[in-house]
Backbone as JSON, one array per atom type, in Angstrom:
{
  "sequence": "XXXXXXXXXXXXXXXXXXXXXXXXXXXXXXXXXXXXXXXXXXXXXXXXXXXXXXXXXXXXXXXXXXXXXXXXXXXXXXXXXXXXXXXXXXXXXXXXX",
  "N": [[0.81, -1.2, 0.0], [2.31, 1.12, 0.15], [3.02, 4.27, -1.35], [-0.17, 4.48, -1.81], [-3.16, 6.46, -2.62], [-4.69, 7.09, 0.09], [-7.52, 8.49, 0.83], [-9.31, 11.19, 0.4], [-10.69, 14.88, 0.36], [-12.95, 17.21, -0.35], [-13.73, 20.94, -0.08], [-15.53, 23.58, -0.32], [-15.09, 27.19, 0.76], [-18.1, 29.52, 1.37], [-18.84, 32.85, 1.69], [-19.18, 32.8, 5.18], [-19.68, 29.82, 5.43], [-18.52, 26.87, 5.22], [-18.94, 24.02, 2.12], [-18.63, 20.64, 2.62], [-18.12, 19.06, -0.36], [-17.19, 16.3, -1.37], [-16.18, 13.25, 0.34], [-13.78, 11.17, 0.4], [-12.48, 7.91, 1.22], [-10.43, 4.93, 0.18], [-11.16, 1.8, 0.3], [-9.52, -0.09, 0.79], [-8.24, 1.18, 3.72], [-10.26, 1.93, 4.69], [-11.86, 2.4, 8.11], [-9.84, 2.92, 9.48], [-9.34, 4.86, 10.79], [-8.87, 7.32, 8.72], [-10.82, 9.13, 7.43], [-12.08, 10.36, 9.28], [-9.86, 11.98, 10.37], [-9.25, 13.44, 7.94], [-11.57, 15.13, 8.19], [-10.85, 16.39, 10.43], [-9.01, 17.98, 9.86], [-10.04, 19.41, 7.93], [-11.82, 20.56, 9.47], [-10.14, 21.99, 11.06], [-8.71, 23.61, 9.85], [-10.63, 25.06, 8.73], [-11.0, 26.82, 10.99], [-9.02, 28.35, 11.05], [-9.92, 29.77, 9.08], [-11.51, 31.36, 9.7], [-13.84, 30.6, 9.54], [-17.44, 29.67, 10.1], [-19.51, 28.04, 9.8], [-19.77, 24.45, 8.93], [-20.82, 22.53, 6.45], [-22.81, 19.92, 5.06], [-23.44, 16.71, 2.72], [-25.61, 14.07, 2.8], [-26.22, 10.29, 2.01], [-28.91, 8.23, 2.31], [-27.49, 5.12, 2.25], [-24.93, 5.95, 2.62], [-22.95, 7.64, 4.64], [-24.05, 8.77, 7.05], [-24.29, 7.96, 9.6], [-21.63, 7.92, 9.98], [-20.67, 10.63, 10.05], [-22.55, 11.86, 11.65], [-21.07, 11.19, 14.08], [-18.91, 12.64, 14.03], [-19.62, 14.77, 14.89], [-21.69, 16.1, 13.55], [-24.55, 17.88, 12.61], [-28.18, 16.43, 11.5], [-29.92, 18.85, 9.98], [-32.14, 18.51, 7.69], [-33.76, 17.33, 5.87], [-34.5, 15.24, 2.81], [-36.97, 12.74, 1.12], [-37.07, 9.88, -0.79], [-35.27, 11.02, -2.48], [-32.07, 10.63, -4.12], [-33.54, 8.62, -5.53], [-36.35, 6.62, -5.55], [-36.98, 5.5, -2.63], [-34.87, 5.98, -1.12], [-33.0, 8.53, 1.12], [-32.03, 11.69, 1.4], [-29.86, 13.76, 3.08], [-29.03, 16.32, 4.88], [-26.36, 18.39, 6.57], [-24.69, 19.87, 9.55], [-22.15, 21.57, 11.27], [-21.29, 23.81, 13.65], [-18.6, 25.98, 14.16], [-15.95, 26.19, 16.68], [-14.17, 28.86, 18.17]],
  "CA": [[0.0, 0.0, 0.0], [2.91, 2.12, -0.35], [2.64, 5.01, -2.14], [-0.99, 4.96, -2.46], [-3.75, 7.2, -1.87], [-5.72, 6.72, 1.23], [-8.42, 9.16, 1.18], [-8.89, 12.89, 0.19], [-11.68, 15.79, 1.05], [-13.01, 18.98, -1.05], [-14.66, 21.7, 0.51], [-15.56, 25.23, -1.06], [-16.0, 28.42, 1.57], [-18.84, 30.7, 0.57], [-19.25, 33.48, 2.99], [-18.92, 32.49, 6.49], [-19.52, 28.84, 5.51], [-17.37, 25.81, 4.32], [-19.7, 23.16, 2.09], [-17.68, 19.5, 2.0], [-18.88, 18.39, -1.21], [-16.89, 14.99, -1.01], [-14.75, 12.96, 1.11], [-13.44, 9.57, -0.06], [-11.53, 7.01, 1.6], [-9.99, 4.15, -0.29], [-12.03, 0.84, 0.81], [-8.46, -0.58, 2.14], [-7.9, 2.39, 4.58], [-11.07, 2.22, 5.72], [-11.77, 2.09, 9.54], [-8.42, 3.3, 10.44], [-9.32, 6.27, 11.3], [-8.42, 8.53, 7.8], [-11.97, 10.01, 7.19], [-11.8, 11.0, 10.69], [-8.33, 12.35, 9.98], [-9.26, 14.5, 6.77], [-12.5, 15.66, 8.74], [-10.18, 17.08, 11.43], [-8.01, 18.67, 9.12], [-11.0, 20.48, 7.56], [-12.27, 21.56, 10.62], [-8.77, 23.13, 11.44], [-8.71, 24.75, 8.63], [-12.19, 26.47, 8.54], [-11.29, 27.87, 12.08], [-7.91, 29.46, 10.6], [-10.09, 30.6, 7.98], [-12.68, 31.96, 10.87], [-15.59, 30.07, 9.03], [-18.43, 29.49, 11.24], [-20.15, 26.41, 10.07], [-19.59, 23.74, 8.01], [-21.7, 22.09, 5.77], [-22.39, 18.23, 3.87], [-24.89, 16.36, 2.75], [-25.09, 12.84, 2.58], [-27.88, 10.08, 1.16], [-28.86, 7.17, 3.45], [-26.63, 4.13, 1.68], [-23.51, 6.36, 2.18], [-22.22, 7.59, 5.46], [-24.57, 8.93, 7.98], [-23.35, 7.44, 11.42], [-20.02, 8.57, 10.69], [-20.92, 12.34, 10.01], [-23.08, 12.07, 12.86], [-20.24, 10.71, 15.29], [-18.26, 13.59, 14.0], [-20.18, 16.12, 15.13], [-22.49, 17.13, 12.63], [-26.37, 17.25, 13.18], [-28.97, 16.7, 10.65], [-31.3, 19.7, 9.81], [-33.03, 18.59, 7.02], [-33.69, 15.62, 4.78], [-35.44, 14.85, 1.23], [-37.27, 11.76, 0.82], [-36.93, 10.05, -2.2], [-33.79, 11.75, -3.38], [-32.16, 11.18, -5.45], [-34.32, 8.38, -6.32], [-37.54, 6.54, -4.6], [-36.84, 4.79, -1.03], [-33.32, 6.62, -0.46], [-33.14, 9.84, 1.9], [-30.72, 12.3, 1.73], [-29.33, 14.37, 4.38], [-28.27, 17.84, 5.13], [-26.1, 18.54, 8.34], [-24.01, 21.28, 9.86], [-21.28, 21.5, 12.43], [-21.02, 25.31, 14.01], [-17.32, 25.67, 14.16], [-15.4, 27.2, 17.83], [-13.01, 29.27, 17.67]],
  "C": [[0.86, 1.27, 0.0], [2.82, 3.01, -1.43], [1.51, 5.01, -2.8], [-1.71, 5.71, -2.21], [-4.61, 6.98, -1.13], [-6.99, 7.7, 1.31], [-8.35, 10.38, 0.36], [-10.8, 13.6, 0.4], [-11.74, 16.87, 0.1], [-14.06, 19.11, -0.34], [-14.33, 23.25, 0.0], [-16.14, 26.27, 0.22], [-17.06, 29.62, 0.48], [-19.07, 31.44, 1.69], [-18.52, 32.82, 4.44], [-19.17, 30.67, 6.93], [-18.8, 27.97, 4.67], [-18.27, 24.55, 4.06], [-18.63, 21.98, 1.66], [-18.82, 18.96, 0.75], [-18.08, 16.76, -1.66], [-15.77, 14.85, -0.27], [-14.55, 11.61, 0.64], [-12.48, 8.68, 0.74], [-11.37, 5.2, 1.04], [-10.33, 2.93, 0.78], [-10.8, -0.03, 1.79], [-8.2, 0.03, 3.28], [-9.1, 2.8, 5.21], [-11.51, 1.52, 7.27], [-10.09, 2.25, 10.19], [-8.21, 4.33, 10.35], [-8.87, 7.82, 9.99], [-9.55, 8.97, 7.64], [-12.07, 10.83, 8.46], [-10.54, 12.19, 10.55], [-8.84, 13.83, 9.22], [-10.86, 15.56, 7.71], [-12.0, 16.82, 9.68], [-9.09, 18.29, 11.12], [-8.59, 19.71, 8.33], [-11.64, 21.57, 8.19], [-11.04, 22.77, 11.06], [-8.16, 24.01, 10.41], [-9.68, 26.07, 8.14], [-12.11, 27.57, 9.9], [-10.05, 29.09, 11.45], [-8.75, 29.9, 9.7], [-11.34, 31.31, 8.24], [-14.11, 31.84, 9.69], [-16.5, 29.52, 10.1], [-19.16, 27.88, 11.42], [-19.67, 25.56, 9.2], [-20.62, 22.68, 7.87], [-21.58, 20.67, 4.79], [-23.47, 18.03, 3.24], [-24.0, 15.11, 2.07], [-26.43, 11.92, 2.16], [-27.69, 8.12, 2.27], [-28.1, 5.42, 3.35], [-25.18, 4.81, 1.84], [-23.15, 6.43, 3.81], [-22.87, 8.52, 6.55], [-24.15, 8.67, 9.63], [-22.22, 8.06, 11.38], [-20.1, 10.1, 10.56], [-21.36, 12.56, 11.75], [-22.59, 11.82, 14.44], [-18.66, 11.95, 14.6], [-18.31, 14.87, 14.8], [-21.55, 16.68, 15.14], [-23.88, 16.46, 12.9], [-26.8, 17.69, 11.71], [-30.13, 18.11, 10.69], [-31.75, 19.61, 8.54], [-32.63, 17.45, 6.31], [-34.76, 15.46, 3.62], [-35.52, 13.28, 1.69], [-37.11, 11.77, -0.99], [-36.15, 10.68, -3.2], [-32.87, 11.1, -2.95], [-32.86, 10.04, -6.4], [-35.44, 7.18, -5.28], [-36.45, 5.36, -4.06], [-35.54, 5.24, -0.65], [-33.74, 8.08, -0.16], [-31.77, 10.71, 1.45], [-30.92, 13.53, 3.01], [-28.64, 15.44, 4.58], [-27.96, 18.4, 6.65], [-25.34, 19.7, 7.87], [-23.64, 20.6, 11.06], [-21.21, 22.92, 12.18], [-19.42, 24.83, 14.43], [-17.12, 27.06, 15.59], [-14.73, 27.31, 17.53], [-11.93, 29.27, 19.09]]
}
């Protein structure tokens, strides 16, 4: 597993918030703690960059529990998106400074 890539994270600030629009971690590397990792590294980044909240969204086959053992709380959810019997999910973490 040398030299490969374990994970990676994008997130765009708009204003006073930072939206992650994906995080990936390479199916070998998972559960050892790198989504955790890149999460932490986002967060410490939005405070140097005195952003307030941060923002995801996720869809109920993907990664729910672990957002939600991050931090981040749901405020809002679609049924049926993005297609019938799957939810998706819109959280937020308020960021301290």
């Amino acid at each position: 597993m040398e030299d490969q890539l374990a994970g990676g994270i994008v997130g765009k600030r708009q204003y006073d918030t930072l939206h992650i629009s994906l995080l990936g971690v390479d199916e070998a590397y998972q559960k050892f703690g790198v989504g955790s990792k890149l999460m932490q590294a986002m967060e410490k980044h939005a405070v140097q960059e005195q952003v307030k909240t941060i923002t995801l969204t996720t869809k109920a086959y993907q990664a729910l529990g672990f957002y939600l053992k991050q931090g981040y709380e749901v405020f809002g959810e679609l049924g049926d998106v993005p297609m019938a019997g799957t939810t998706k999910y819109y959280l937020a973490k308020k960021i301290s400074r």
